[in-house]
C-alpha positions, -999 to 999 in steps of 0.1 A, spaced: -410 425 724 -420 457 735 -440 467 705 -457 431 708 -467 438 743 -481 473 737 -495 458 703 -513 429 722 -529 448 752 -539 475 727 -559 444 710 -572 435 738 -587 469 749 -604 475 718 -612 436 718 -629 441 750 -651 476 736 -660 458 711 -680 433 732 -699 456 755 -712 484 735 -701 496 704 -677 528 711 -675 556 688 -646 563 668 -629 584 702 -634 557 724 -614 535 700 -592 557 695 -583 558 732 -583 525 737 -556 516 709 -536 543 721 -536 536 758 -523 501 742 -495 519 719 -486 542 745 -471 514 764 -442 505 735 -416 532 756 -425 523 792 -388 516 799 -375 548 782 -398 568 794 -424 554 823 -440 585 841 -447 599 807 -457 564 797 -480 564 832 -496 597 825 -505 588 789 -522 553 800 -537 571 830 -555 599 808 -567 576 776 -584 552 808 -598 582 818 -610 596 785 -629 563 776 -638 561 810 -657 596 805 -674 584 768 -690 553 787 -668 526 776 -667 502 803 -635 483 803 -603 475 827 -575 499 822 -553 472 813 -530 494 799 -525 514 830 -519 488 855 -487 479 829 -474 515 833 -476 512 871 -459 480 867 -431 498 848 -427 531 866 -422 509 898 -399 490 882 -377 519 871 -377 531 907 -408 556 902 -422 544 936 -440 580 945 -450 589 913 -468 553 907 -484 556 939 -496 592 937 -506 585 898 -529 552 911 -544 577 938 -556 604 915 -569 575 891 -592 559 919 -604 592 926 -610 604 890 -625 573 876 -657 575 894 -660 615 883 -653 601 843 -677 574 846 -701 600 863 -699 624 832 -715 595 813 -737 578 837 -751 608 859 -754 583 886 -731 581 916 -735 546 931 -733 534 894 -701 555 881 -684 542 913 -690 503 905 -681 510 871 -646 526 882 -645 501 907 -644 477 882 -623 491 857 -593 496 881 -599 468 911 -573 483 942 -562 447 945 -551 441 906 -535 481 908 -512 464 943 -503 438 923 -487 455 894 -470 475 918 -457 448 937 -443 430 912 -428 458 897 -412 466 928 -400 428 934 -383 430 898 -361 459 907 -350 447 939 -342 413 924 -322 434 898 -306 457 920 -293 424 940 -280 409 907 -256 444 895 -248 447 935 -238 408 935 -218 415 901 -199 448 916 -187 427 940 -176 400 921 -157 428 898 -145 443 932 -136 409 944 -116 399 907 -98 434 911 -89 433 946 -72 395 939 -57 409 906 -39 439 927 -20 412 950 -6 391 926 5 423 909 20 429 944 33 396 944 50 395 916 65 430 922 78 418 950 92 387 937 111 406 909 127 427 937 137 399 955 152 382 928 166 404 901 169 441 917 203 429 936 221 410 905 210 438 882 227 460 900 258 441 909 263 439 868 256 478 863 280 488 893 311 463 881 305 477 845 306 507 856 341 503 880 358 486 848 346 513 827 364 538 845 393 518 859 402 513 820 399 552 814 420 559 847 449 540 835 445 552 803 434 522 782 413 518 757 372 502 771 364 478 749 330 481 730 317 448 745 329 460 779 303 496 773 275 475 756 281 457 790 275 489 811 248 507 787 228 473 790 228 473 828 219 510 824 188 500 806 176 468 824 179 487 855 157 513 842 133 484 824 131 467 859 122 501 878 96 509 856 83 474 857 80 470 893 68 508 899 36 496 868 29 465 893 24 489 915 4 511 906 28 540 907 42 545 874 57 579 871 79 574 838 66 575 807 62 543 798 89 530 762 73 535 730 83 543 691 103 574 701 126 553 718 133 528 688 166 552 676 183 544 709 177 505 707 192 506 674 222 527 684 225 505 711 226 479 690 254 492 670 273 499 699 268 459 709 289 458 679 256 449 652 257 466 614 215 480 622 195 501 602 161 518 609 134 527 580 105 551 587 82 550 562 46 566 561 41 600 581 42 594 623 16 604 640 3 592 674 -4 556 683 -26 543 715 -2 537 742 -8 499 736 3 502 702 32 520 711 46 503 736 40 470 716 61 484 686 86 490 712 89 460 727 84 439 693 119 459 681 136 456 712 132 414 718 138 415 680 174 430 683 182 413 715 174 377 701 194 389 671 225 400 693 223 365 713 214 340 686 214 350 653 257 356 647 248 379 620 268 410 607 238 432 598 199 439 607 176 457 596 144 478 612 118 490 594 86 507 603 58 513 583 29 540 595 -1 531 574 -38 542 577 -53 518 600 -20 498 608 15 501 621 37 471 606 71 466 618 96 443 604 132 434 616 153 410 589 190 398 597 212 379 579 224 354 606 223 318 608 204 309 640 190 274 637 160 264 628 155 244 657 158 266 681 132 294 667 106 278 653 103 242 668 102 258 703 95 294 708 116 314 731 99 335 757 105 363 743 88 353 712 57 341 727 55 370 744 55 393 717 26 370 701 6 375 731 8 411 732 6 414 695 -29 389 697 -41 411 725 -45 437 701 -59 421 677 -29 419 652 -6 388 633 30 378 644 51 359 618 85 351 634 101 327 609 135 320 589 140 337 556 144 315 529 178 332 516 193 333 555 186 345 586 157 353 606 126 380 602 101 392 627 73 408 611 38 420 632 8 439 624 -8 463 644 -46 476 641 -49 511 647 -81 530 652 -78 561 644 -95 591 668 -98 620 643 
């Protein structure tokens, strides 16, 4: 568009020579190029306004007698971009230097000041100016009205964080901790009268342990005033030793060389293994699982198989929370989820996760 403007006016300059007397090669020459010079006004408008200014001038000075079209755009686009001073001081050096160019031609005074009077008319040089000035305050309007509805968006976004936080306080901080602090009592009544703690009873306390943790770092993120680092791949060892502890036969499989993930990714893997193994634990009735991670170029894959016998029904016909919620995160990133039965038993999660790589 802007090469067809720029194109067209510089037509229309030499267009307009061409009908009063013929110009010599110069005066074309300015004229297409005080057209041309207009194809960076927005980049570049003072330069753009001191280009058009000087080829008006220059033809101006050779005796061709036409409007400096070309100008009166530039002034239109320096006000535009907020050049007020420079547009106006640029359009008062031109009314006083046409007549002096159209002098060097004519040698007459009265004459050379009708002709500059013409080629630059004060009313058509206000109106270029004006409009250019009513285009940038109708667009400084429109990105004031959109910071405010940003503002607006992110102000109602922060309370229902709030909100929420505050419902998750309310409602799980207290039974959380009633389950942590009686796991813990039994824990150490049974080592006080020197019995053995049963492995259920410690997967009992270590997972009160944890969702107290998971719940603190939750409700300090809706916040606003995370101070932990948030769970990622480096954690994966303990949710499988965890896992054995629950009493399930799980193995973990690096393969590819680590390296660092975006935090999104990371915390995604994360969470992908750890609703993985707990759906396993409560549904699955399985003896073994297995975790395996897989660093490759431009993906991370992760894929957790067990070997239980958790119906069909109730894992593919109607998704759990948990699995819908690892779709959504792993969608958000632009990666696949396949949660599904295995054909010879049991159950495998298996996600994809792009990874764009910095260096």
């Amino acid at each position: 568009m802007d090469w067809a403007i720029a194109l067209g006016v510089a037509a229309t300059l030499v267009v307009a020579g061409l009908s009063g007397q013929s110009p010599s090669p110069l005066g074309y020459a300015l004229l297409a190029a005080g057209g041309l010079a207009l194809v960076p006004r927005r980049s570049a408008p003072v330069i753009v306004l001191v280009v058009t200014g000087l080829c008006a001038l220059g033809y101006q000075a050779i005796g061709v007698d036409v409007p400096a079209v070309a100008y009166l755009f530039a002034v239109y686009a320096a006000v535009r971009a907020g050049h007020r001073i420079v547009a106006v001081a640029g359009s008062v050096i031109m009314l006083a230097a046409l007549p002096l160019a159209a002098l060097a031609s004519l040698h007459d005074m009265g004459e050379a000041f009708t002709q500059a009077r013409g080629a630059l008319e004060i009313a058509w040089l206000v109106a270029a100016g004006a409009a250019g000035e009513a285009l940038r305050q109708a667009e400084r309007r429109a990105d004031e009205a959109e910071r405010t509805r940003e503002e607006t968006a992110r102000r109602r976004a922060d309370e229902e964080r709030l909100h929420i936080a505050r419902e998750l306080h309310d409602s799980l901080t207290h039974q959380i901790s009633v389950i942590k602090v009686q796991a813990e009592v039994a824990v150490h009544l049974a080592r006080k009268r020197g019995e053995q703690v049963p492995d259920a009873l410690l997967a009992i306390r270590d997972a009160g342990r944890e969702a107290a943790r998971e719940l603190r770092a939750t409700l300090e993120a809706l916040r606003g005033d995370d101070q932990h680092a948030p769970r990622g791949l480096d954690q994966v060892p303990e949710l499988v030793d965890r896992a054995r502890t629950a009493g399930l036969d799980a193995t973990l499989t690096i393969e590819g060389h680590p390296h660092d993930m975006p935090a999104a990714v990371d915390r995604t893997a994360y969470r992908i293994v750890q609703e993985s193994l707990t759906n396993i634990a409560r549904h699955a009735a399985t003896a073994t699982a297995s975790v395996r991670i897989d660093y490759r170029p431009n993906a991370l894959v992760i894929r957790v198989d067990d070997d239980g016998a958790a119906a069909t029904a109730d894992t593919t016909s109607v998704p759990g929370v948990g699995l819908l919620g690892m779709g959504e995160r792993v969608t958000a990133l632009g990666g696949h989820l396949r949660a599904a039965p295995r054909s010879e038993g049991g159950f495998t999660v298996h996600a994809e996760l792009p990874v764009v790589r910095t260096s």
